[in-house]
C-alpha positions in Angstrom: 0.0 0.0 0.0 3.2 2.3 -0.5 2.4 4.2 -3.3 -1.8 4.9 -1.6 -2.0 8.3 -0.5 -1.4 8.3 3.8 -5.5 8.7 5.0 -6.3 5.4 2.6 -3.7 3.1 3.7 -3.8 4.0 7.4 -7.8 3.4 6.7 -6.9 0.0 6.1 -3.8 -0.6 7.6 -5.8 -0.4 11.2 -7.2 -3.5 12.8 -10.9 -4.2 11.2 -13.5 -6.1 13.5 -16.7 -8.1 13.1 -19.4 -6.0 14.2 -22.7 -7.5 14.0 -24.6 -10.5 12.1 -28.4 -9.1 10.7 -30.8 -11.4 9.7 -33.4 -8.6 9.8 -33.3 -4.8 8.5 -34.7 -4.2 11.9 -31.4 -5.2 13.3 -28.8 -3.0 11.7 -27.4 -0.2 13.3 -28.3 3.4 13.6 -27.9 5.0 9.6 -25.7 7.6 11.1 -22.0 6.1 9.7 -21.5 5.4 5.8 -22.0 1.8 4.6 -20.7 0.7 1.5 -21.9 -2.8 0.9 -20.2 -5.5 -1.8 -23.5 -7.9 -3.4 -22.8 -10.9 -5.8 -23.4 -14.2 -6.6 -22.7 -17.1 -4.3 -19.5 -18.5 -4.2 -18.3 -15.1 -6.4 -15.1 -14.3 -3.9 -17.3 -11.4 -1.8 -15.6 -12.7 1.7 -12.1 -13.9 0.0 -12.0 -9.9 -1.6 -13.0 -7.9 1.8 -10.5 -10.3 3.8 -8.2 -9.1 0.7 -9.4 -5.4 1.0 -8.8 -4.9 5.0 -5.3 -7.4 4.6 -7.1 -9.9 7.4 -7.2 -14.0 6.2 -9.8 -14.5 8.6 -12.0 -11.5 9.3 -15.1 -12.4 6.7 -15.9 -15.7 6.7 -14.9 -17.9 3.6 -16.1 -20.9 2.6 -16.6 -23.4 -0.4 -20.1 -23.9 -0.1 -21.9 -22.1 -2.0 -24.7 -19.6 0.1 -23.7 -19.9 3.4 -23.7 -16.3 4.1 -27.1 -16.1 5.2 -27.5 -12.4 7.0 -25.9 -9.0 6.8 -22.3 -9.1 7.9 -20.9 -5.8 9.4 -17.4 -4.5 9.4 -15.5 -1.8 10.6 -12.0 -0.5 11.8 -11.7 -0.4 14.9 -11.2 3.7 14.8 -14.9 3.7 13.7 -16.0 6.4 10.4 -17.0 3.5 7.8 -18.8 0.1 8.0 -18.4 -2.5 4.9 -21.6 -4.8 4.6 -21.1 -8.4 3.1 -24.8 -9.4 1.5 -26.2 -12.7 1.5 -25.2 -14.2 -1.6 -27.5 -14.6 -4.5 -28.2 -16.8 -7.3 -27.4 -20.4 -5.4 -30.5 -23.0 -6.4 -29.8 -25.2 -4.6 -30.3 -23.4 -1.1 -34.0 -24.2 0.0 -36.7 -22.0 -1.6 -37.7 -20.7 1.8 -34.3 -19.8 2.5 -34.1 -18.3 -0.7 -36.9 -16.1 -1.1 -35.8 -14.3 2.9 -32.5 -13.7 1.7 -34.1 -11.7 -1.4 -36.1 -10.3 0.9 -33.6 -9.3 2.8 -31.1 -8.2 0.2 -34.2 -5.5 -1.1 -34.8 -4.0 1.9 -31.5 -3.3 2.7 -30.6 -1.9 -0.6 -34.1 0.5 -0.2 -34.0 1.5 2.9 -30.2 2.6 3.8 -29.6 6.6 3.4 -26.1 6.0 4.2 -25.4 3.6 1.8 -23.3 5.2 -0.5 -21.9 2.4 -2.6 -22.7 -1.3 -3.6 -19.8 -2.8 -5.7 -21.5 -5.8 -7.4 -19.1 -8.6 -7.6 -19.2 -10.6 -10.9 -17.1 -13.7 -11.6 -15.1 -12.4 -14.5 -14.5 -16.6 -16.1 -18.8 -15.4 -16.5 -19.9 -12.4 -16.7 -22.7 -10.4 -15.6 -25.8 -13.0 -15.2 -29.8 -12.4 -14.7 -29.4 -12.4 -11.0 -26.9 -9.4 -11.5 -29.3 -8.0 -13.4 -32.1 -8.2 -10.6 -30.0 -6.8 -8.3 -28.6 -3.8 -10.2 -32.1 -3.0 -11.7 -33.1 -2.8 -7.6 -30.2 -0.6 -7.6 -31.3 1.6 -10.4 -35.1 2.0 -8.9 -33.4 3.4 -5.6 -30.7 5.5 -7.1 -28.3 3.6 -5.3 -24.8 4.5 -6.7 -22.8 0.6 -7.8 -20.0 -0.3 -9.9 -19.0 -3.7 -11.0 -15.9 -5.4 -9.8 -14.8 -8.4 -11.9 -13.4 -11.2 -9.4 -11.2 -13.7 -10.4 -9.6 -11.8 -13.0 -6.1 -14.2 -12.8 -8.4 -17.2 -14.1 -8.3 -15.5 -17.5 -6.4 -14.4 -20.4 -5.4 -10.9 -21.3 -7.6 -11.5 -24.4 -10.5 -12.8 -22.4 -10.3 -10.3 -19.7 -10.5 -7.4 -22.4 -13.9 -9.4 -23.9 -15.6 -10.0 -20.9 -15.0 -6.1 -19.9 -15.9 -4.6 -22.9 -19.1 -6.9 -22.5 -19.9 -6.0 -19.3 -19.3 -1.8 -19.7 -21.7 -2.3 -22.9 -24.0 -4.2 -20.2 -24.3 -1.6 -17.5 -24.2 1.7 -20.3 -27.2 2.7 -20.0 -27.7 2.0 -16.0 -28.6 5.5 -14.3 -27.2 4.8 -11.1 -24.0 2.4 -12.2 -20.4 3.8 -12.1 -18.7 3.7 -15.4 -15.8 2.0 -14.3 -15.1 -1.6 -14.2 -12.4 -2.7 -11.3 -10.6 -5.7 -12.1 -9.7 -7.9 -9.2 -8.1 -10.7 -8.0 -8.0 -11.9 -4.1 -5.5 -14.7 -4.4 -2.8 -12.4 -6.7 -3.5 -9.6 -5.0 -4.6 -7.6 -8.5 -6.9 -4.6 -8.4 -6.9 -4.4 -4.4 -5.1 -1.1 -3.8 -7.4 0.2 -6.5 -10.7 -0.9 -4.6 -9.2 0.3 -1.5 -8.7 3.6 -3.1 -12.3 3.9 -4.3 -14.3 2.6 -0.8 -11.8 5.5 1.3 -13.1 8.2 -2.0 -16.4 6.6 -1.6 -16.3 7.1 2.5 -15.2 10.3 2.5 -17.5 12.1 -0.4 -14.4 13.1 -2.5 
C-alpha cells in the first residue's frame, strides 16, 4: 500500500473487526455512519475480496459452499468512520426455496431502505460475466438511485484477451444504468490484482471526494 496516499492506507492498515450478524433490517445499526456494501453471486469471492481489502485471512468468513452467508455481515475499523456490509449471496439454487426467497427479501430491503449507503460494488465472476441475477440486483439498484459499480473477481483465471472481452461486455451491459459507475475494477483476491485500486475507491467513496 506504499504508493496509496497516507488517509487510505492508514484506513486500512488499522485493525478491522466483526461487528454484528443481521438477519433482519430491523437489526442493523443506527444509519448515522456510511456503509458501503459488496453484493454478488454465491461463491463469487465477496468474503475472500474484503479479507483481501482490509489485509485480514480471517476476518469475513470464507467458505466453499456455496450460500452460506445467510444475514448482513458488518465490518468496521476499529477507529470507527465507515462500516463495509457483506450481502447474503445470490443466485445459489440449490439453497431451500424458503431460505431463498428471505434472503431476497432481505437483500431488497436493505438496498431501499439505507440513506447512508453510499456504494454497492457488485461482484461478478469475471470466467462469466454479468448473469440475470446481477441484473435483478442492479435493476433494484437503479429504482433506488443507489450509486454501484462492478468489480470483476477472479480476473487471474483468464487471459489478457478474455479479460478485455468480458469487460468490454460487461461496460456495454451496464451503459445505459442511471445509477452504475462507469468503471469496471478488475480484481483478483489470491494475486493480489486490483486491491489497492478498490481500497482507493471505498476511502473516495467514504469520505464524499
Amino acid at each position: 500500500m506504499t504508493d496509496l496516499p497516507e488517509t487510505v492506507r492508514l484506513l486500512f492498515a488499522r485493525p478491522w473487526i466483526f461487528l454484528k450478524g443481521c438477519v433482519r433490517v430491523s437489526d442493523l445499526p443506527a444509519d448515522d455512519i456510511v456503509e458501503i456494501a459488496f453484493a454478488g453471486r454465491s461463491n463469487v469471492g465477496k468474503s475472500s475480496l474484503i479479507n483481501a481489502l482490509v489485509g485480514q485471512s480471517a476476518l469475513a468468513r470464507t467458505s466453499n459452499t456455496p450460500g452460506r452467508t445467510q444475514e448482513l455481515n458488518l465490518f468496521a475499523p476499529e477507529a470507527g468512520g465507515i462500516r463495509l456490509v457483506d450481502m447474503p449471496g445470490y443466485g445459489f439454487a440449490k439453497a431451500p426455496k424458503p431460505a431463498v426467497e428471505k434472503w431476497n427479501k432481505l437483500i431488497h430491503q436493505f438496498l431501499r431502505g439505507r440513506p447512508n449507503l453510499r456504494r454497492v460494488y457488485v461482484l461478478v465472476d469475471a470466467r462469466h460475466g454479468p448473469k440475470p441475477n446481477d441484473a435483478t440486483v442492479m435493476n433494484e439498484l437503479d429504482k433506488a438511485a443507489v450509486s454501484y459499480q462492478v468489480v470483476l473477481t477472479k480476473a487471474d483465471k483468464l487471459s489478457e484477451k478474455d479479460l478485455g472481452g468480458v469487460v468490454a461486455a460487461t461496460a456495454k451491459f451496464i451503459a445505459k444504468r442511471p445509477a452504475a459507475h462507469p468503471e469496471i475494477i478488475l480484481t483478483s483476491s489470491e494475486k493480489g490484482l486490483g486491491i489497492d485500486t478498490l481500497r482507493w475507491e471505498v476511502a473516495r467513496v467514504a469520505e464524499g471526494l
